[in-house]
N, C-alpha and C positions, 0 to 999 in steps of 0.2 A: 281507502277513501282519502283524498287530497280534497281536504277544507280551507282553500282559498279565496274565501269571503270574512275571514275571522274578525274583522274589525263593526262586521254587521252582524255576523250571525255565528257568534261565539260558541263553544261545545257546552252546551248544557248539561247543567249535572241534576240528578233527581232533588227533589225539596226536601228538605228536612229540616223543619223549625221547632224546637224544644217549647212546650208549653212555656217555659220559663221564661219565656222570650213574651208570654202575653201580657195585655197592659189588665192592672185591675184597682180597682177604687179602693181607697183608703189602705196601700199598699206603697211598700216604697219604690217596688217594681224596680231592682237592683242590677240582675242582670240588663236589662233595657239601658236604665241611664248608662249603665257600665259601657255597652256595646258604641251608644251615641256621642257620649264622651271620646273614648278613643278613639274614632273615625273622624272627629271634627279636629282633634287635637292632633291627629295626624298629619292633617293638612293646618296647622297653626289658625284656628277658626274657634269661635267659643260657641257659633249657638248654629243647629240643625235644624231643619224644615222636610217637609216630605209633602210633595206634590206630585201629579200627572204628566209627566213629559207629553205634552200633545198640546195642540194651537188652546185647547179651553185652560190648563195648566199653566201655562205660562201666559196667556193672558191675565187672569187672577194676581199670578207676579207682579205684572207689569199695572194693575192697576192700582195695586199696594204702594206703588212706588206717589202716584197721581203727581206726575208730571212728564212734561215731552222727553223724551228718549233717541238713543240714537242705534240703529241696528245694523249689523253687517250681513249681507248678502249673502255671506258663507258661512250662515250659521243655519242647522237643520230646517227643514219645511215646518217642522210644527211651531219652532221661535218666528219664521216670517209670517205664517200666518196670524199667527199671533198678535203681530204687530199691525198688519194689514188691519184687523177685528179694533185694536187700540184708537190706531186712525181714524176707525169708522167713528168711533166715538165718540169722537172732537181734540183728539190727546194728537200733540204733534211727533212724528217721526223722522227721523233724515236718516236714509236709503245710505251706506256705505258698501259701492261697489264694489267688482272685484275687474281687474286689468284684464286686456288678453293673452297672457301670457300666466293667468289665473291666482296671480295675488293681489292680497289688497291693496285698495287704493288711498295708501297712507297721507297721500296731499289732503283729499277731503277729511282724514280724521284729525289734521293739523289747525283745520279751521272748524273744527265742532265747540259748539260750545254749549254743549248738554250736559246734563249731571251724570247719566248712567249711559251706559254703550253695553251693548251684549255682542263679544266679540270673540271667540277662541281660538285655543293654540293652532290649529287647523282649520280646512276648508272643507265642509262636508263633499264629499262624492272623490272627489281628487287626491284630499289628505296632504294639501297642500301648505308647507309649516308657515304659521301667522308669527314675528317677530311681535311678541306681547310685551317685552322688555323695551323694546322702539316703541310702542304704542303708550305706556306710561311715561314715557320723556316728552311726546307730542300730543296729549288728552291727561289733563288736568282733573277729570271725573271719576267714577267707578265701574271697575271693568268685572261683566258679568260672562262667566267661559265654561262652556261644556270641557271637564276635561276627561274624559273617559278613555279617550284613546294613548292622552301623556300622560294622566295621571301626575301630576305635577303643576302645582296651585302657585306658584313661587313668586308670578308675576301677575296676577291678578284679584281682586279686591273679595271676590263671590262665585264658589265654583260648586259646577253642578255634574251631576252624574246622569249616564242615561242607562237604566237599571238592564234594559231590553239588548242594549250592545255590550254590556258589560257582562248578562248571565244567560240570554237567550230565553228569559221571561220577561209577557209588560205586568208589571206592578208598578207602584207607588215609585218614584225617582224624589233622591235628596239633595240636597240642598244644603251649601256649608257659608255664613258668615259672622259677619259682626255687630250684634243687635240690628243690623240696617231694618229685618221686618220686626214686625208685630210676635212676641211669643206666641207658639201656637198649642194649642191641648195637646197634648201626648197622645189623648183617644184617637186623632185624628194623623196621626205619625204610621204609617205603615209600617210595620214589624220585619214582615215578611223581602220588604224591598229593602230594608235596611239592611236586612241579615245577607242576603245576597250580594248587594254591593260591597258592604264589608267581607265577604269570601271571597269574592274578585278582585279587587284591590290588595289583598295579603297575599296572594298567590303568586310562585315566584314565574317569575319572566323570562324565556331564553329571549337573548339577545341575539338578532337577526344579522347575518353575514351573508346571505345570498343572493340579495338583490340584484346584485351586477351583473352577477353569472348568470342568470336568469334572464335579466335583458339584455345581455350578449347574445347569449344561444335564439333569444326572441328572433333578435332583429336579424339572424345570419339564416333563421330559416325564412319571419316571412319576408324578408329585404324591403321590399318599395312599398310595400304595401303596410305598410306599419306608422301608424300615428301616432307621435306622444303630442296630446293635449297640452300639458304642460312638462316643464323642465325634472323629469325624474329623480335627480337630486336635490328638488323643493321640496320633493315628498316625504314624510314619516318615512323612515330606515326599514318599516315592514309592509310598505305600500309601494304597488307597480301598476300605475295608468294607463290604458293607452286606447289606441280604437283600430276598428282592420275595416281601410277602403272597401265600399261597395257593396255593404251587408248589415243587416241587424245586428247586432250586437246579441237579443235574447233567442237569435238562431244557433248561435253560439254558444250561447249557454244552455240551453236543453240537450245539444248534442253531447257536449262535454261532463252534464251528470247524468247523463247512459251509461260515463263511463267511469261515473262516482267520482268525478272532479269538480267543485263546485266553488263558480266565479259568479260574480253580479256586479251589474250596468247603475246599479244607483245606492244610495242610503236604505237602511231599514223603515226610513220615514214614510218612501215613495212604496215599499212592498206592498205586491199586491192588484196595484194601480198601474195602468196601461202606459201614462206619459213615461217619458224618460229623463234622464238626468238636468234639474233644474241649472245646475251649476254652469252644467258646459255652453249653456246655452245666455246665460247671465253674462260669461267673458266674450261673447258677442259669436259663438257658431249657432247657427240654425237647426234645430229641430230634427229632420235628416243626421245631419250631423252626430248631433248628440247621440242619437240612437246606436251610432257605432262604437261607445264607450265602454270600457271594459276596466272592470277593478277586482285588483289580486293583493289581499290581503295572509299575511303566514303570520300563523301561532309558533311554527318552530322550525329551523333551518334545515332545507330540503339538502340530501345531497346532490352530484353532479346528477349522478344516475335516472334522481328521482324528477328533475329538470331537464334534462333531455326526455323523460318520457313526458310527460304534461306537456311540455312546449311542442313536440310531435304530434299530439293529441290536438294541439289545437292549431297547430299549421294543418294537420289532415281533415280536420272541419272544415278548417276555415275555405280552403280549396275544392273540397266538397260543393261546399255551400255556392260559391265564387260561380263555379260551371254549371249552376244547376238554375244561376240566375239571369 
């Protein structure tokens, strides 16, 4: 099986959470602080939260904060709707596009002048890398940043994890800063999500080298017909974008996990749900369009062998598909 969605739909390992790990009154609940501690202090953070990654979740956030905010466009469906819901409320937001050529639109965060911006190292759907060390030279504010995919807090103020792309469970998602919220009960800290993000995070890494060779062999078999949405070396170093003229994209993908090969058109946010990639369609392509996207995500470096056949695979689809339309 070639799991090339990994950055959505991670390999799941079975649950196992040690009683010890439960919260209980008038207890000092040792193991727990132990666990929360080290995870915050990993990322140089003193104080943990645990909330719902999903629009009511991060609403709740956002209302903690009670003042206007500023959001970037290339942050998950559940943060914009979210913010959408804020708006409704009377609470101000300013919209930080993304360019057509699918990165951010750094001029408008040069004239923000908001307290908070929720903004991360990347661009959902694309993985397309966000300059967050450019963005604290030009916003004076606090930057709030999914970092699930870099794992890597170095350059922003408040980072959060999304439990469901990290371990392939939705539970509870945490949350790492610096007094900015309100203390919250312990009863109310998911255990379970903790524990899991903390196993994902310590888990060691291969470091990805086949990106190229992979869009070599891409573009030599399907030639003209092959779109990169955006600049493939903006991408995270284990992410390959692209879209194939004249076809669904989710026709694509149900033929190629016939063949236990398994690619996806959008974020974990949109699973499930019939639209298509909100993103590609935010850098100004049409709806059509979008539909043609395709994202390959590796947990660990394919050989040549294993890349000529996958890429075979899905030139043979793809031409399938193409004649039959």
């Amino acid at each position: 099986m070639y799991k090339l969605n990994y950055l959505n739909y991670p390999e799941a390992n079975d649950v196992s959470v040690s009683n010890t790990l439960s919260i209980e009154a008038l207890n000092s609940n040792t193991e727990f602080e132990s666990l929360s501690k080290s995870l915050a202090s990993r990322f140089n953070f003193s104080c943990l939260h645990s909330f719902s990654f999903s629009k009511e979740g991060f609403l709740g956030l956002m209302l903690e904060l009670r003042t206007d905010i500023a959001v970037s466009l290339g942050e998950s469906e559940a943060v914009v709707q979210a913010a959408q819901l804020y708006e409704s409320l009377g609470f101000g937001v300013r919209y930080v596009n993304l360019m057509p050529d699918g990165t951010i639109d750094y001029k408008t965060i040069n004239s923000l002048k908001h307290e908070y911006l929720f903004v991360s190292p990347y661009i959902i759907d694309t993985f397309v890398k966000v300059d967050l060390k450019k963005i604290k030279e030009l916003f004076s504010g606090t930057l709030i940043s999914n970092i699930s995919a870099t794992l890597d807090a170095t350059d922003c103020d408040v980072a959060y994890f999304d439990v469901y792309k990290l371990s392939g469970y939705f539970t509870h998602s945490v949350l790492l800063h610096n007094e900015l919220f309100d203390e919250q009960n312990i009863s109310s800290i998911d255990t379970v999500g903790l524990k899991l993000i903390s196993d994902a995070v310590n888990k060691d890494i291969e470091l990805i080298s086949c990106k190229d060779e992979f869009i070599k062999v891409l573009a030599e078999t399907i030639k003209d017909d092959l779109i990169f949405f955006v600049d493939p070396d903006a991408t995270l170093d284990n992410v390959v974008h692209f879209g194939l003229k004249g076809i669904k994209a989710r026709e694509v993908i149900r033929n190629l996990s016939l063949e236990n090969i398994y690619v996806t058109n959008g974020e974990g946010c949109s699973l499930g749900l019939s639209r298509p990639s909100r993103i590609i369609q935010t850098m100004g392509y049409s709806e059509l369009q979008s539909r043609q996207a395709l994202s390959l995500s590796f947990c660990k470096n394919l050989s040549s062998d294993e890349i000529l056949y996958v890429v075979s695979k899905i030139g043979k689809s793809y031409r399938q598909i193409k004649a039959l339309s």
